[in-house]
C-alpha positions in Angstrom: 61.7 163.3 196.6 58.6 164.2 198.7 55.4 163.8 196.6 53.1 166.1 197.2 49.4 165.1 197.3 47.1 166.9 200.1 47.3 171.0 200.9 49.1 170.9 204.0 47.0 173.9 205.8 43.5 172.4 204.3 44.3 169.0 203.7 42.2 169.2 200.6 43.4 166.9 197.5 45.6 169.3 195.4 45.2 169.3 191.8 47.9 169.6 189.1 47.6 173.4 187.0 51.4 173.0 185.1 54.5 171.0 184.3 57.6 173.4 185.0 61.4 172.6 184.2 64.3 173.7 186.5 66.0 175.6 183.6 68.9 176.9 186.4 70.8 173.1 187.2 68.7 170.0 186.5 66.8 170.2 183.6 64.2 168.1 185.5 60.8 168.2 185.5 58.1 168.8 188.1 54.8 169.6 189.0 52.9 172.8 190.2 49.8 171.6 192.1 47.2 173.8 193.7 44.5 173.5 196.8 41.0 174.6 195.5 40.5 175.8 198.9 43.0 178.1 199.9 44.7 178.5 196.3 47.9 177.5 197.4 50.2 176.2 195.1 53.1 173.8 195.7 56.0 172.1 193.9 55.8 168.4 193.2 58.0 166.4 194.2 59.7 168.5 196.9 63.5 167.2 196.7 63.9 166.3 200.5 66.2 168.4 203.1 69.3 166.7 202.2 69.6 166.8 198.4 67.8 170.1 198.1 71.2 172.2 197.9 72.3 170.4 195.0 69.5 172.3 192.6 71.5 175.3 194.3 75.1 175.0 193.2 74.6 176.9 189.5 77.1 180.1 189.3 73.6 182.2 187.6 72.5 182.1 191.3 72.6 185.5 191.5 71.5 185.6 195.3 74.4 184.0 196.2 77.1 185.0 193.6 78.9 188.2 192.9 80.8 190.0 190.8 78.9 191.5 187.1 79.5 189.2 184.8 77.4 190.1 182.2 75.3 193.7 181.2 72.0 191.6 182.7 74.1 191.1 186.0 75.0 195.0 185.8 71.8 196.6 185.3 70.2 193.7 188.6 72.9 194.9 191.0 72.1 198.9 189.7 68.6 197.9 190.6 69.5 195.5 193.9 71.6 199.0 195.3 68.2 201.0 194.4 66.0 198.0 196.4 68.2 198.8 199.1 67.3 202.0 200.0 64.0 201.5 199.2 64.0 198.6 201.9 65.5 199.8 204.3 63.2 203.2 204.7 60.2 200.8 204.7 61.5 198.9 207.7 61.9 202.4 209.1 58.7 203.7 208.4 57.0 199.9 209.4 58.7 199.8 212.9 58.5 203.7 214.0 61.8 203.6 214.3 65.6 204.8 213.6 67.6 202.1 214.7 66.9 198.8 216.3 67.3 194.5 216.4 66.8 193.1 213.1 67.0 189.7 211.5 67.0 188.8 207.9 66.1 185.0 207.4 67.6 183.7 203.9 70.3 187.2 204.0 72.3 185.7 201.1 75.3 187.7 200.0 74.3 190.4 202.6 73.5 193.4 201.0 70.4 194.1 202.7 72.0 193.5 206.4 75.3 195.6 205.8 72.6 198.8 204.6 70.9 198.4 207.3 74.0 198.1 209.5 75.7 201.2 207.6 72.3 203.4 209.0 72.6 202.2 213.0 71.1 199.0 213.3 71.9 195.6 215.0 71.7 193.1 212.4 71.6 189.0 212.3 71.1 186.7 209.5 70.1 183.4 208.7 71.2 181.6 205.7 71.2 177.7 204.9 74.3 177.9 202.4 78.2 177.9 203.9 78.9 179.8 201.0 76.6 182.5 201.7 77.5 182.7 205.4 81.2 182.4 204.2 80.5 185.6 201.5 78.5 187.8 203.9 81.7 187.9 206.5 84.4 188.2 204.1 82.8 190.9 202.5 80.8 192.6 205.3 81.9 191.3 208.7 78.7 189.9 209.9 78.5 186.9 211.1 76.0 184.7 210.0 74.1 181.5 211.5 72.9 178.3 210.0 68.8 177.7 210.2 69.7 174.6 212.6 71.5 177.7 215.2 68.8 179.8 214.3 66.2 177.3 215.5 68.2 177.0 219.0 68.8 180.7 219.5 66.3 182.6 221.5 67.1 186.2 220.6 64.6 188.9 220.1 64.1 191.8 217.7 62.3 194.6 216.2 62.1 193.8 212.6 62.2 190.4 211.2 62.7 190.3 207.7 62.3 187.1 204.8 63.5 188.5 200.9 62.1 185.8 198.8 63.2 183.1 201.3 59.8 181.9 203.0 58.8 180.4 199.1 61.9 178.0 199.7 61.6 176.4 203.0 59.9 172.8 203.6 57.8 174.2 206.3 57.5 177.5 206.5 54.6 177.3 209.5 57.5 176.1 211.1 59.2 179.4 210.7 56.5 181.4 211.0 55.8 180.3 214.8 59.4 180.9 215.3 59.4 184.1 213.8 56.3 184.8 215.8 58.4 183.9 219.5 61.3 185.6 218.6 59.5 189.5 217.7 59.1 192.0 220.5 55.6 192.8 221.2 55.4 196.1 218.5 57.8 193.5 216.4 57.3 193.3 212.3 57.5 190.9 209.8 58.0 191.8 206.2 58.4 189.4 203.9 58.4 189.4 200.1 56.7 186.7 197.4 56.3 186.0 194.0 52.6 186.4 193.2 51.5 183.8 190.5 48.7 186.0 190.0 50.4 189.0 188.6 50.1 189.4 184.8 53.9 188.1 184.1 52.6 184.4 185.6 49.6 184.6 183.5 51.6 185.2 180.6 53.9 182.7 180.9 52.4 180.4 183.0 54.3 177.4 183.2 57.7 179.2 181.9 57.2 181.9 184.3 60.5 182.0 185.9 59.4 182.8 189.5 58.3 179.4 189.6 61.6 178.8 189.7 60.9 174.7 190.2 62.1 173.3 192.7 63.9 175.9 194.2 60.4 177.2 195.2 58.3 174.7 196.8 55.5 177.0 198.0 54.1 179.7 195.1 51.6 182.4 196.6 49.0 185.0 196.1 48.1 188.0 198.5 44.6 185.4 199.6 46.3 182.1 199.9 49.1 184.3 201.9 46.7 185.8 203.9 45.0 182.6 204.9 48.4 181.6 205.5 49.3 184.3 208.2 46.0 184.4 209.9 46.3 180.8 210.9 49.6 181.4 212.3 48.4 184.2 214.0 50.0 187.3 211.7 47.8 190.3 210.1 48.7 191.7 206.7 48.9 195.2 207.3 50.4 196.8 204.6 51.2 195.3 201.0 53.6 197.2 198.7 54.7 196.2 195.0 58.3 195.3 194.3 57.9 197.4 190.9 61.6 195.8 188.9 60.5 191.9 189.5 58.2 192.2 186.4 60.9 192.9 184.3 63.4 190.3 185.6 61.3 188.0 186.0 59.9 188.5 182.5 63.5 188.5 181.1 64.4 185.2 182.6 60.7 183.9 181.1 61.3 185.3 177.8 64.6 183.2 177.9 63.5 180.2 178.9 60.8 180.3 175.6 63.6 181.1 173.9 62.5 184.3 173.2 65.0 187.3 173.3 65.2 190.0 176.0 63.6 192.8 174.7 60.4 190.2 174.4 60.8 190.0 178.2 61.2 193.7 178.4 58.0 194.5 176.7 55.8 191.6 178.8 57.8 192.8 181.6 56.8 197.0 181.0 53.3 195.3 180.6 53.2 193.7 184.0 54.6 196.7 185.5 52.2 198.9 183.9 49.0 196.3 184.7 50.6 196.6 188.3 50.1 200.3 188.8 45.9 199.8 188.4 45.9 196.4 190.4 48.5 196.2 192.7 47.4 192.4 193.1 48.8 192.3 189.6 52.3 193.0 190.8 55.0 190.3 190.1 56.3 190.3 193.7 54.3 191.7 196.5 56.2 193.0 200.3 53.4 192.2 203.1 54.2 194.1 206.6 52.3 191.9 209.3 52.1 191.7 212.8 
């Protein structure tokens, strides 16, 4: 375990806000700590690179697991096939084009790369679990890389893409300068966050479920993210809301308070709703950057 005790993009001393519990595999207990500068939060301890996949290995990690084993599963993958579309015309509309290179960093079971692959483009992925990699060409036929390969490869692309991904990586200026080498010129990144400021966080603060401790070691807002990007030399041009988050997210915090789903529906229809005046309100935020 990595404590964590100075901002690593201010160096300011960060300061503890909550206590959260991994409610998926552990049961443990850690720490979400925020810079007063830049408002980024992290998780404390981070587990370190090479026990970090065991707080993965839980069969209710829906990114990685198939199959609708119960109604809640059913209604997210009706929603994920929704998401899909809705994606992939926003990387459309963000690169001015049809068809191109893309890469999703953190693909998981590989929805998102076989749509876009079903409408004409060239797709990659990037994913740190076998499993994953192992799921996405048995199901799909795309081939996969670890991060490791990913780091070694110098391909280039049109689109680069990070689904709630960039939240779980030790260093994610590390990918962002990568990311940065490996877009064409007119290149995009879009990547999608939890916000801890939406009105779901400030409901449940430290049950909220998109804290998700300590699979998430970094926990943004559109600011902090901003801050973020500009040192590593990306702009924010667009930010969209990801309008189904408040309700999942609110469900899976209603759960862990031991409080039953149609609790998490109503916060959830709240947050939505808040959302739709404040779109810094929003659960999960996409940012399109360049």
């Amino acid at each position: 375990m990595i404590e964590q005790t100075h901002c690593p993009l201010c160096k300011s001393e960060l300061k503890k806000v909550y206590i959260a519990k991994d409610y998926l595999v552990s049961s443990e207990s850690f720490d979400i700590v925020e810079c007063p500068s830049c408002q980024l939060r992290l998780t404390s301890p981070f587990p370190n690179k090479d026990v970090i996949g065991s707080y993965y290995e839980s069969d209710e990690y829906i990114s990685h697991v198939e199959g609708s084993k119960s109604l809640f599963d059913a209604v997210y993958n009706l929603v994920r096939s929704y998401m899909l579309g809705r994606k992939s015309r926003l990387v459309e509309k963000a690169a001015g084009m049809k068809t191109g290179r893309i890469l999703d960093i953190g693909c998981g079971s590989g929805h998102f790369l076989n749509t876009m692959k079903e409408i004409g483009w060239e797709v990659s992925g990037v994913d740190a679990s076998p499993k994953a990699r192992a799921l996405v060409m048995s199901q799909f036929g795309i081939d996969t890389i670890s991060p490791e390969d990913w780091f070694n490869s110098d391909g280039k692309y049109d689109v680069i893409t990070c689904w709630h991904s960039l939240e779980h990586v030790h260093e994610p200026w590390v990918y962002l300068e990568k990311i940065r080498g490996q877009l064409d010129n007119d290149g995009m990144l879009i990547a999608a966050l939890p916000n801890y400021e939406s009105t779901d966080a400030k409901k449940y603060e430290a049950d909220w479920a998109a804290y998700d401790t300590p699979r998430h070691l970094y926990h943004f807002t559109p600011s902090s993210l901003e801050k973020i990007m500009f040192t590593n030399e990306f702009l924010i041009n667009e930010i969209h809301r990801m309008p189904f988050d408040a309700f999942y997210i609110s469900i899976l915090s209603a759960r862990h308070m031991g409080r039953s789903i149609l609790s998490g529906i109503w916060n959830g229809f709240i947050s939505w709703f808040s959302s739709w005046v404040n779109k810094e309100k929003c659960s999960s935020l996409i940012y399109i950057m360049k």
